[in-house]
Structures are given as structure tokens and as C-alpha cells.
C-alpha positions as CSV (number, residue, x, y, z in Angstrom):
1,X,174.6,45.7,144.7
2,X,172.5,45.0,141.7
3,X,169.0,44.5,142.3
4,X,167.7,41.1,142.1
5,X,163.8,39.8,142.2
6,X,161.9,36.5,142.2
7,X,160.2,35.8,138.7
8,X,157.4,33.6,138.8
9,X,157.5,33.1,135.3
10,X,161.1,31.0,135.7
11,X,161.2,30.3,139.2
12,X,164.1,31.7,139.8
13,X,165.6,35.0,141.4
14,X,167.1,37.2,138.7
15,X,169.0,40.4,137.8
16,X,166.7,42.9,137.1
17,X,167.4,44.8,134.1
18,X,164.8,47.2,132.9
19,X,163.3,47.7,129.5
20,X,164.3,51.6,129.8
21,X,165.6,52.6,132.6
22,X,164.4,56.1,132.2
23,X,161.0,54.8,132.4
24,X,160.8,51.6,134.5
25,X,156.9,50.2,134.9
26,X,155.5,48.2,136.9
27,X,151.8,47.2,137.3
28,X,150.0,45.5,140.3
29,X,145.8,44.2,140.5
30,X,144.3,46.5,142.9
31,X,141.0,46.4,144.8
32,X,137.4,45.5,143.8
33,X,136.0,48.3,145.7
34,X,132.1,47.0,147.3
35,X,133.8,46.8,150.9
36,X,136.5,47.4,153.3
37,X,139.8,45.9,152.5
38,X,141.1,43.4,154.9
39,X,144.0,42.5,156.2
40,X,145.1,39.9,152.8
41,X,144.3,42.7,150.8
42,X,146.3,45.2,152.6
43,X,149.9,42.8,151.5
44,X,150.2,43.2,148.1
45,X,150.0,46.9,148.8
46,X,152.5,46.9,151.6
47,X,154.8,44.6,149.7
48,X,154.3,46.3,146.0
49,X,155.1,49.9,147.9
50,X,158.5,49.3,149.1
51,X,159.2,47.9,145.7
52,X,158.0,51.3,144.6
53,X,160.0,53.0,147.0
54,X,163.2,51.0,146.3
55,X,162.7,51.5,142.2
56,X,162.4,55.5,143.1
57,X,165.7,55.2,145.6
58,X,167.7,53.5,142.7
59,X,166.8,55.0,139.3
60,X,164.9,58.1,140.4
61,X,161.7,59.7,141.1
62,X,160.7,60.8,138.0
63,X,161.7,57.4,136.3
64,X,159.6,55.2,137.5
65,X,155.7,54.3,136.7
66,X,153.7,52.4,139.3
67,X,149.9,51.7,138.2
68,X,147.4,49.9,140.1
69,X,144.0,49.4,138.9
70,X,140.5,49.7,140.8
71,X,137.9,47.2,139.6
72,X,134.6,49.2,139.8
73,X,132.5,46.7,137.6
74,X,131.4,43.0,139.2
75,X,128.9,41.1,140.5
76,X,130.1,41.8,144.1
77,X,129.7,45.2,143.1
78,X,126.5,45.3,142.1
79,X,125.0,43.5,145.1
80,X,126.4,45.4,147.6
81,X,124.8,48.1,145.9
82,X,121.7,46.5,145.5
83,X,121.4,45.7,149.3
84,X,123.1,49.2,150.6
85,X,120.9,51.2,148.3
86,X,117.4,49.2,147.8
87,X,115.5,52.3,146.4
88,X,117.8,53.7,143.9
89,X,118.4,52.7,140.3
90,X,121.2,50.1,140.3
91,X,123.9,51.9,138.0
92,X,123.2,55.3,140.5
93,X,123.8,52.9,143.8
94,X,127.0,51.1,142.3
95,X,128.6,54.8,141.9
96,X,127.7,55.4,145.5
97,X,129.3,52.1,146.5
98,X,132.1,52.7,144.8
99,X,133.1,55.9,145.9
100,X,132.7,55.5,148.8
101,X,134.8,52.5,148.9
102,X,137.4,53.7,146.6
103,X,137.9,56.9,149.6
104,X,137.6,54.0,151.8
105,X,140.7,52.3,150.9
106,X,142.4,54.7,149.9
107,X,142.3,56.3,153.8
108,X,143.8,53.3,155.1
109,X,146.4,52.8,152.7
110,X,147.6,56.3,153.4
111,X,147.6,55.3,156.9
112,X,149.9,52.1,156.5
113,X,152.3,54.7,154.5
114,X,151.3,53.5,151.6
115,X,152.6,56.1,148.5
116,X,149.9,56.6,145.9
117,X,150.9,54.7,142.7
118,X,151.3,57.1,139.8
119,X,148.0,56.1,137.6
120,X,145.1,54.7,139.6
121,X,142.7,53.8,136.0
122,X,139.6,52.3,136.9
123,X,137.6,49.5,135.0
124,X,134.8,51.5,133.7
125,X,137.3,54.3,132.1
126,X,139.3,51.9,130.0
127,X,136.0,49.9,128.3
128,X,136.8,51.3,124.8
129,X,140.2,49.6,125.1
130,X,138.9,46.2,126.8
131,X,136.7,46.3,123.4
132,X,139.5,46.7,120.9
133,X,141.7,44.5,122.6
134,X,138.7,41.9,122.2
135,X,137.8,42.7,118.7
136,X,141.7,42.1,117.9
137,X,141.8,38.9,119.5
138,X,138.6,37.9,117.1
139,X,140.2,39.1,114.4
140,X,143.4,36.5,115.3
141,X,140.9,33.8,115.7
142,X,141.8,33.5,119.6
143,X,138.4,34.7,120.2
144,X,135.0,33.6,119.6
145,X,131.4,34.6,120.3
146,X,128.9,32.6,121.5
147,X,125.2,33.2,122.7
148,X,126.0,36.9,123.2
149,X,129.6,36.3,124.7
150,X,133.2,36.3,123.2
151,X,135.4,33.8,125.3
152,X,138.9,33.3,124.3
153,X,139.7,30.2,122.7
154,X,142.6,28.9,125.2
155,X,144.1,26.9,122.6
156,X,144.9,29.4,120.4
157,X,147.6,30.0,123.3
158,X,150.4,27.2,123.1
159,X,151.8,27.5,126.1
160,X,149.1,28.2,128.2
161,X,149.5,27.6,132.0
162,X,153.3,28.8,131.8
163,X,153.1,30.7,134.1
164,X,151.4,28.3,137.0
165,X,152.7,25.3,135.7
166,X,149.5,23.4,136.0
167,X,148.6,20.5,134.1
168,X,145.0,20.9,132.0
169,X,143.5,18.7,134.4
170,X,144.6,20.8,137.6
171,X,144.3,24.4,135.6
172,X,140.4,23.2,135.3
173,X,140.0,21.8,138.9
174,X,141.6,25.8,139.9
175,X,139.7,27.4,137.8
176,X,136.4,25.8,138.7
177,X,135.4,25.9,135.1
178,X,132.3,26.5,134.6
179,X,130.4,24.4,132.0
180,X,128.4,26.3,129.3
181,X,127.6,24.3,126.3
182,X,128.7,27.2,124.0
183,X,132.0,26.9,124.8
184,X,134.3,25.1,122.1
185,X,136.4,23.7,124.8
186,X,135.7,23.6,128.8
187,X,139.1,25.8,129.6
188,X,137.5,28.9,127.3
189,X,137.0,32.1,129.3
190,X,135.2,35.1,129.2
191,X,136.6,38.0,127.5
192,X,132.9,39.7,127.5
193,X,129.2,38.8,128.9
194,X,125.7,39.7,128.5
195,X,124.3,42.2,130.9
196,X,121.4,41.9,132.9
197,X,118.3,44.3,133.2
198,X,119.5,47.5,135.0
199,X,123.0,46.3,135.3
200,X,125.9,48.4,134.1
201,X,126.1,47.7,130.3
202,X,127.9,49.1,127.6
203,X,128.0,48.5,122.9
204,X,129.4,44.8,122.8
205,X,132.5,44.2,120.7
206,X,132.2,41.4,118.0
207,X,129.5,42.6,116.5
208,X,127.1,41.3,118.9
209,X,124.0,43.9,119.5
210,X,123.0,43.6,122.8
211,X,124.8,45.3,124.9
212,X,126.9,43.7,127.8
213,X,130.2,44.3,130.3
214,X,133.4,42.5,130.4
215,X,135.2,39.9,132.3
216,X,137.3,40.6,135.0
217,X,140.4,39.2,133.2
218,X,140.4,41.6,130.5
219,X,140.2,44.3,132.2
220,X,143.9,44.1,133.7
221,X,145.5,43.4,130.3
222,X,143.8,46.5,129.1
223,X,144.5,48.9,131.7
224,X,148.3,47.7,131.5
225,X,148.8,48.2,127.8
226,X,147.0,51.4,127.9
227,X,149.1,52.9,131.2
228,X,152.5,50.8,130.3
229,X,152.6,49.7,126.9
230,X,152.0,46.3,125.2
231,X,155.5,44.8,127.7
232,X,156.6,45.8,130.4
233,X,159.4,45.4,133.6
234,X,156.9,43.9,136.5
235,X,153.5,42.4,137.0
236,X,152.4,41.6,140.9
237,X,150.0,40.4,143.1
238,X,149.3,37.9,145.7
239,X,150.2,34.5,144.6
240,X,146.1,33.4,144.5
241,X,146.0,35.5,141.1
242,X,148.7,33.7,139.6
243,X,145.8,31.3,138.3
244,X,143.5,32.1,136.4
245,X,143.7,35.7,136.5
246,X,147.2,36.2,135.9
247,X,147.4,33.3,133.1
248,X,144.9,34.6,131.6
249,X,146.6,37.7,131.2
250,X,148.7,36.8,129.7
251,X,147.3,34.8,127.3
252,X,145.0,37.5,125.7
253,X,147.9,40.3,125.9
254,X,150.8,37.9,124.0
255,X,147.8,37.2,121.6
256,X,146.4,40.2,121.1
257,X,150.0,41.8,120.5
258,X,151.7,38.8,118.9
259,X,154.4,39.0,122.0
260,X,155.5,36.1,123.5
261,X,155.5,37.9,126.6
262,X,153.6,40.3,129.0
263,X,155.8,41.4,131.8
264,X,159.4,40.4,132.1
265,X,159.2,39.8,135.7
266,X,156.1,38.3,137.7
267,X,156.2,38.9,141.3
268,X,153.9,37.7,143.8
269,X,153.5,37.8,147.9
270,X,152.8,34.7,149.9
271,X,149.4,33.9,151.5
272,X,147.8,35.8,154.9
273,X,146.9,33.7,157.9
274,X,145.3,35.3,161.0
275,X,146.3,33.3,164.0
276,X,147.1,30.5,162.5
277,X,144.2,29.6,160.4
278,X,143.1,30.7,156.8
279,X,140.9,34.2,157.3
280,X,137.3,33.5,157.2
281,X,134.1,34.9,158.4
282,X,132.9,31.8,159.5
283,X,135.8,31.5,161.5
284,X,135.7,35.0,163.1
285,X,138.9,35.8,162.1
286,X,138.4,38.0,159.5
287,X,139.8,41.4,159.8
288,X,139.7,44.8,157.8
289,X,142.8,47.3,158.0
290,X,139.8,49.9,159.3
291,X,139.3,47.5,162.2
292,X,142.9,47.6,163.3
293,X,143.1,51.2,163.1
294,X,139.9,51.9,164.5
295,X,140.0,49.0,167.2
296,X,141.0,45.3,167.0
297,X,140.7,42.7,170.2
298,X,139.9,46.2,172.0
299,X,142.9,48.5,171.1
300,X,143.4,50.9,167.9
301,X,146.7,50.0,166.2
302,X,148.8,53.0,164.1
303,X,149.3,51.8,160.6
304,X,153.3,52.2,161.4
305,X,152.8,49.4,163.5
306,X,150.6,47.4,161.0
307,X,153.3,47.8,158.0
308,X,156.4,46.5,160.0
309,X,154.3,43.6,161.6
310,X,153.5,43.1,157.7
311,X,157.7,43.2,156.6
312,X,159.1,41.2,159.4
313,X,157.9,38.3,157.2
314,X,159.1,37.9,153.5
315,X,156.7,38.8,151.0
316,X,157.2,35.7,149.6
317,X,156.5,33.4,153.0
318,X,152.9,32.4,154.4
319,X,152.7,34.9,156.7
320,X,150.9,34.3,160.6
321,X,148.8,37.5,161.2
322,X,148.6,37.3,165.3
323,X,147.6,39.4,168.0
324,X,151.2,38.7,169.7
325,X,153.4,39.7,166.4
326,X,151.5,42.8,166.0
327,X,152.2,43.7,169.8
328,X,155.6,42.5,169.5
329,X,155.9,45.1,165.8
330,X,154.2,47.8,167.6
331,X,156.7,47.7,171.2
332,X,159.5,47.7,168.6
333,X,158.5,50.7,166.6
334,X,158.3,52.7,169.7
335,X,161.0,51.8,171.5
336,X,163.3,53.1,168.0
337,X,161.5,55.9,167.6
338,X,161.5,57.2,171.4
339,X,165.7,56.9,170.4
340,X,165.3,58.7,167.1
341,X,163.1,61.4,168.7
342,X,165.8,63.2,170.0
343,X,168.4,63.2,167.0
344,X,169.0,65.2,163.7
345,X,168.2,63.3,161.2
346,X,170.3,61.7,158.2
347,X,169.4,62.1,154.9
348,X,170.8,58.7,153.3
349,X,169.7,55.2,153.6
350,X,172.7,52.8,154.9
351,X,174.0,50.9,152.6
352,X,173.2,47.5,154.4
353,X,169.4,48.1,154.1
354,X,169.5,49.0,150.4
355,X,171.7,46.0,149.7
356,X,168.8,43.9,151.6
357,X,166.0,45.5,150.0
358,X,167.7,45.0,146.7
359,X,167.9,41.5,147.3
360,X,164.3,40.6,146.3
361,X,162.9,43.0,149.3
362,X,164.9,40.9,151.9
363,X,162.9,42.9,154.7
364,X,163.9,40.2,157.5
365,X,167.1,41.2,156.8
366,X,166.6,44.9,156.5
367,X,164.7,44.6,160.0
368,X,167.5,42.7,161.5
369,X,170.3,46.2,159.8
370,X,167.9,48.4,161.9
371,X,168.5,46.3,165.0
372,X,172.1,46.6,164.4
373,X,171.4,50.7,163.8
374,X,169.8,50.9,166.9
375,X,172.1,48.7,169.1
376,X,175.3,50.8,168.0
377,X,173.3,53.7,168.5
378,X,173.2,54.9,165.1
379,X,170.1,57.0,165.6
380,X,170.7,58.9,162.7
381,X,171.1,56.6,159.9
382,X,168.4,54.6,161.9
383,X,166.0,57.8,161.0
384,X,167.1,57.5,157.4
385,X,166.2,53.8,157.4
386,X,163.2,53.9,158.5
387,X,162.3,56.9,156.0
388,X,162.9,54.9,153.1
389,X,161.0,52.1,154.7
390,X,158.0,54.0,154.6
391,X,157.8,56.1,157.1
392,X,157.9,59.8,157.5
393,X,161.4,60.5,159.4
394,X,159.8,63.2,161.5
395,X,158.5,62.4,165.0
396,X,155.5,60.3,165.1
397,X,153.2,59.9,167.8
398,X,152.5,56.4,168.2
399,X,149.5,55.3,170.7
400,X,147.7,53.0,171.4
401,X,144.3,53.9,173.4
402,X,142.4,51.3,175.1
403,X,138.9,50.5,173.6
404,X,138.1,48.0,176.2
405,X,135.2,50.7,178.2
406,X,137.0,51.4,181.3
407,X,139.7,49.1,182.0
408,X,142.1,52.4,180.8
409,X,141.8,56.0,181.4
410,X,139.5,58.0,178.6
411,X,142.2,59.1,175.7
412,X,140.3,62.7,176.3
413,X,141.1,62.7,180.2
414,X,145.1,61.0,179.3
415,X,145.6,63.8,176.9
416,X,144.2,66.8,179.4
417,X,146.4,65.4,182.2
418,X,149.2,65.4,179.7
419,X,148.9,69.0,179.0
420,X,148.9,69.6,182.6
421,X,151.6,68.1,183.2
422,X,153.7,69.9,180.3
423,X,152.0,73.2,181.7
424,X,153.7,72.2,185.6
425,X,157.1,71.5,184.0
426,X,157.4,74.8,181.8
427,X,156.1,76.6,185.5
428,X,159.2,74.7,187.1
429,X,156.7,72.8,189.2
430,X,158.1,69.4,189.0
431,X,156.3,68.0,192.1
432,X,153.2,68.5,190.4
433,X,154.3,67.2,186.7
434,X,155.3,63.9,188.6
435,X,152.0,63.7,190.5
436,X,150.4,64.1,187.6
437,X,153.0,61.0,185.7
438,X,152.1,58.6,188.9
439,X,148.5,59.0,188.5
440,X,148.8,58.2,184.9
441,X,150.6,55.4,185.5
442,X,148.7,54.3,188.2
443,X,145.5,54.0,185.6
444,X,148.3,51.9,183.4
445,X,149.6,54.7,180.7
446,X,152.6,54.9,180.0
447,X,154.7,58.7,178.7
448,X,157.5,59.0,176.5
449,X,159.1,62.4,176.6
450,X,161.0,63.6,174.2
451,X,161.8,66.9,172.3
452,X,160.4,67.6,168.9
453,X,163.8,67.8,166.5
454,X,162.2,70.6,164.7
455,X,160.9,73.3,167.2
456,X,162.9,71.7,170.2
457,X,159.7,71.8,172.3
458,X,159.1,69.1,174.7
459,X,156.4,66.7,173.4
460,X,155.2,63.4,175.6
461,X,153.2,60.6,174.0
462,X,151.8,57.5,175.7
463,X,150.3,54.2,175.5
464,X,148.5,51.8,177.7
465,X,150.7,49.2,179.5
466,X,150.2,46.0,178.6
């Protein structure tokens, strides 16, 4: 089956063809690193790695080029750092901030299986490019400077708001534009600004001599054209980036390059709810990916559990974060893999789940194959699956340890009753292995036995009932 995808762009699912198909790019806009990501963030990611994954799976490894940028220069930035690190200069506390944010992120992507992407550029290594690309689009006359900025003149750009489909009037209600009386025409944007005392700064392009930082919009077309070339196969995000940020993308690349086209293909996942509602602090709803992992509504989720609760939705539906659906992923997850445990393990993806995924990541559908997998008790092909899905195909010990102070046994005391119990079963003394297993589940933990495919050692795991 051919691979088909969603374009944005023409609002339409088409047949993917790459540019080269020895070298098939794609690019996605990655984190502004001042804080933990939460769980909105952690979607693109999810949805933009088994895209990855299936690109790999179809033309190869070494054929495919995933780059995702980290924004380390921005206002957000710079206050965090500000309030985190009062008595250090500013530029020396926005390193420190973004370090240790960049790690940050990086940790619990790794834990949602997330593969690294194949170029990671940040902001402030590609500012020689975000000038040139400027200084070109002066030279074109689609830029402009102004009181120490260059905007971009958006009607040097015909058919601006293609790729949204907006109107002028509803592009400018979006964009919250705001007003500067040096701008030739309200829907201008910043291509580069002034920077303030002690703020990161860097030699302005245009000639202008004080020195300054650029826009955030820039900074994606730069890092593309450097990393993927001046077009390329695929361009994602979430769909909030379609405008501005994504527009304007475009709009400076085709000009700057005198293409009448970015990306061939523009991809972008659906919105994130958490029960129900839009995620907001106010509302006490908003949650970080370290929080789940660490301890949400007083358990610690795996990330295995986090990704499938993600792909049971289509990337390009609204998708319901809730309390239930993650319990519901999670009960799943270890109910296949206490099957999968104890079989060898295939080494090719079904067909059926590569045919879904190849229809514009059709992962209801690939979730719904598995189900079939593991109903016909097709444990190997079932291991295979879930390999390519993301996970590792070896045996994975999925918990989940009660936070709640007392309503659930300590996870030290669980896991020193567990070896005891092992230690009573390799002596043959089976009364006292299930003395041990009724205690346990007495304090409400539940064990899964099963033998490790590699070492054929016996190896329990366990949860608490729920």
C-alpha cells in the first residue's frame, strides 16, 4: 500500500511521493525550552515519531532526515531565567535555564519512546543564517527596517494566508497584531528586534547598528533551509502553528528563495483537552509529561502507557486527555504484554498495521490489528507490532506504584516481598511463595509472572489494583 498523508496546504489526503527518496526530510517546531513540557506539547512528538518510524520502515534507515528545532532565545526564556537565577547576569542564567530544560525534555521524550530526530539545531547556533536569510529578503524588497527592526512586508507575498485560508480580517484578529506605527501595513511581522539591556543580543542585519535578536518566525525557516534545503517533503506541528507561525514560514522562505513553495506536504495534529476542557492553569488541569511519570492524581504512569493513550486517537482528531482513557491505555498495554512475555519474538511488522499506518498514521486502526493479533493469539507478530509502534520488543516491566501515602504497600517493601517470593519458589517452597502472593494481594498488588524470553528466568512484575 502506497503511503498516503493529510496536506494542510490542499486539504486533502495525498500520495506521498518524495523529492528523493534516498533522502526523504521532514522538519517539525520543537520546544521553547524555559519549562517542563506538558502534556499538548508531548503530541506533536508522539505523532511526528511514528511518522519517523514508518518513513525508516518504508525507505530505510539511513534514508531519511528528521530535524526538530529547540528554541533557546525568547521572552519566556529570559524571564524564567530572570526569576530562577536573580543574582546572575541574564545571558549566564538563560544558559542555565536552558540546559537544564533542553535535558529536561529530552528525559521524558525518551521515556514516551520517543527516537531522537536526526539534527536537533538550536536557535542561537543558526543566527548567521536567520541574518542572511533577512538581508536577502531586503534585498527582494519583502523586507523593511524600521526604528531598529526589519519586519517583512506581507504584501510582497501574493498569496499570503494559503495555507490557513483566513481572510485579512480574520488572519489579523489570529494574529493579535500588534500595532506599531512603523509598520507600513498592520499584518507586517518581525523578521528581527531590538534587544534590551543585558538581553541576549547579536550584529543586526540590514545595516542597522545596534545590536538585537530575531523573531521567532524566522528562526524555523532558517533552521529548515540550513538542515533540509531551500524545499523539502514534510513540515509539522500542532495545528495552533498553522497561523501565524507556519504562514509566516512560509512566506519568508518562498521569498527569500523565489519558490513558490516550502514543504510539499504540511501536516498537523489536532488539539489536546484534559478532561474535557481546554488545559489551563487556572483551571487546574494542566499537566506536564514529568508529572505523569513521576505521579499524576496519585499514581506514576510508564510512558508506554502515555504513548498508546496518545495513538488511540487520530493525530488529526481533538483528543480528550482523561484519567479513565489513560487507565483504560495502561490495563491494555499490560494485559498484551503479560501474553507476549512468554513468546519468541518476530521480526516483521504485519502487513495490516503497516497498511494502517500508511494510511495517514491510521493508529485507531492499527490499535484495532493489535486487537485482532492478540485475540487469534498471534503473540509473535503482536511483539513485532508493537516494536515498530515504538516500543522496545523486549519485556517491559510496566508498574504502576501508588503515591497516595499509605493506601498501597511501599514500592521498596512490594519489591523485597517479591524477591522473597522468587527466592521460595527456586527453593521449591511453594507454601511460602503463595503466602507471600496473598499478603500482597491482600495490600491490593497485583503479580504477573512470566519468564524473561532471553535468559528464561522467571521475572514477576506488579501493579496496584484498582
Amino acid at each position: 500500500m502506497s503511503l498516503t498523508i493529510y496536506n494542510t496546504l490542499t486539504r486533502r489526503k495525498e500520495a506521498f511521493t518524495p523529492l528523493d527518496p534516498t533522502n526523504v526530510r521532514l522538519y517539525v517546531c520543537g520546544p521553547t525550552v524555559y519549562d517542563y513540557a506538558h502534556i499538548g506539547n508531548a503530541r506533536p512528538v508522539i505523532v511526528f515519531d511514528v511518522l519517523f518510524r514508518l518513513l525508516r520502515h518504508v525507505y530505510g534507515p539511513d534514508h531519511v532526515t528528521y530535524v526538530r528545532n529547540i528554541t533557546d532565545v525568547d521572552d519566556k526564556i529570559n524571564a524564567r531565567a530572570a526569576k530562577d537565577y536573580p543574582d546572575l547576569p541574564l545571558n549566564e542564567a538563560i544558559r542555565k535555564v536552558t540546559e537544564k530544560t533542553e535535558a529536561q525534555f529530552k528525559s521524558d521524550m525518551h521515556a514516551l519512546g520517543a527516537l531522537d530526530p536526526t539534527v536537533e539545531p538550536r536557535a542561537t547556533e543558526h543566527i548567521g543564517e536567520m541574518r542572511a536569510m533577512i538581508d536577502r529578503l531586503i534585498a527582494k524588497g519583502s523586507a523593511y527596517v524600521a526604528e531598529g527592526h526589519v519586519l517583512f512586508s506581507v504584501s510582497s507575498m501574493p498569496d499570503y494566508g494559503k495555507l490557513s485560508g483566513r481572510s485579512v480580517d480574520e488572519m489579523m484578529a489570529g494574529a493579535r497584531v500588534e500595532v506599531a506605527p512603523f509598520k507600513k501595513d498592520p499584518m507586517d511581522f518581525v523578521l528581527w528586534k531590538p534587544s534590551k539591556p543585558g538581553e541576549p543580543s547579536w550584529p543586526s542585519p540590514g545595516g542597522i547598528e545596534s545590536p538585537g535578536r530575531p523573531g521567532w518566525h524566522i528562526e524555523c525557516s532558517a533552521m529548515s533551509e540550513a538542515h533540509l534545503g531551500e524545499v523539502f517533503d514534510i513540515h509539522g506541528g500542532g495545528i495552533d502553528l498553522v497561523f501565524p507561525h507556519h504562514e509566516n514560514e512560509i512566506a519568508q522562505s518562498c521569498c527569500a528563495h523565489g519558490t513558490d513553495k516550502m514543504a510539499q506536504v504540511w501536516m498537523h495534529n489536532g488539539f489536546l483537552q484534559v478532561e474535557g476542557e481546554k488545559m489551563s492553569k487556572s483551571l487546574g488541569n494542566f499537566v506536564t509529561v514529568h508529572e505523569l511519570l513521576t505521579g499524576w492524581h496519585g499514581y506514576a504512569w510508564p510512558g508506554e502507557a502515555l504513548r498508546f493513550n496518545m495513538i488511540r486517537t487520530h493525530y488529526r482528531q481533538p483528543l480528550d486527555w482523561t484519567l479513565v482513557s489513560l487507565d483504560e491505555a495502561h490495563k491494555t498495554l499490560w494485559d498484551w504484554y503479560g501474553d507476549v512475555e512468554s513468546h519468541e519474538p518476530a521480526h516483521e511488522t504485519p502487513a495490516a498495521v503497516v497498511d494502517a499506518l500508511s494510511d495517514d498514521l491510521n493508529t485507531p486502526k492499527v490499535i484495532a490489528e493489535l486487537h485482532k493479533l492478540h485475540s487469534a493469539k498471534r503473540f509473535a507478530e503482536l511483539r513485532a507490532a508493537l516494536g515498530f509502534l515504538g516500543f522496545s520488543g523486549k519485556r517491559i516491566n510496566i508498574e504502576r506504584k501508588s503515591l497516595g501515602g499509605g493506601k498501597a504497600a511501599e514500592s521498596a517493601d512490594v519489591d523485597g516481598l517479591i524477591a522473597a517470593r522468587l527466592e521460595a519458589r527456586k527453593a521449591k517452597d511453594f507454601a511460602e511463595a503463595d503466602r507471600i502472593r496473598d499478603e500482597l494481594q491482600a495490600k491490593g498488588i497485583v503479580l504477573k509472572d512470566a519468564k524473561n524470553p532471553e535468559t528464561g528466568e522467571l521475572e514477576t512484575t506488579w501493579e496496584v489494583a484498582r
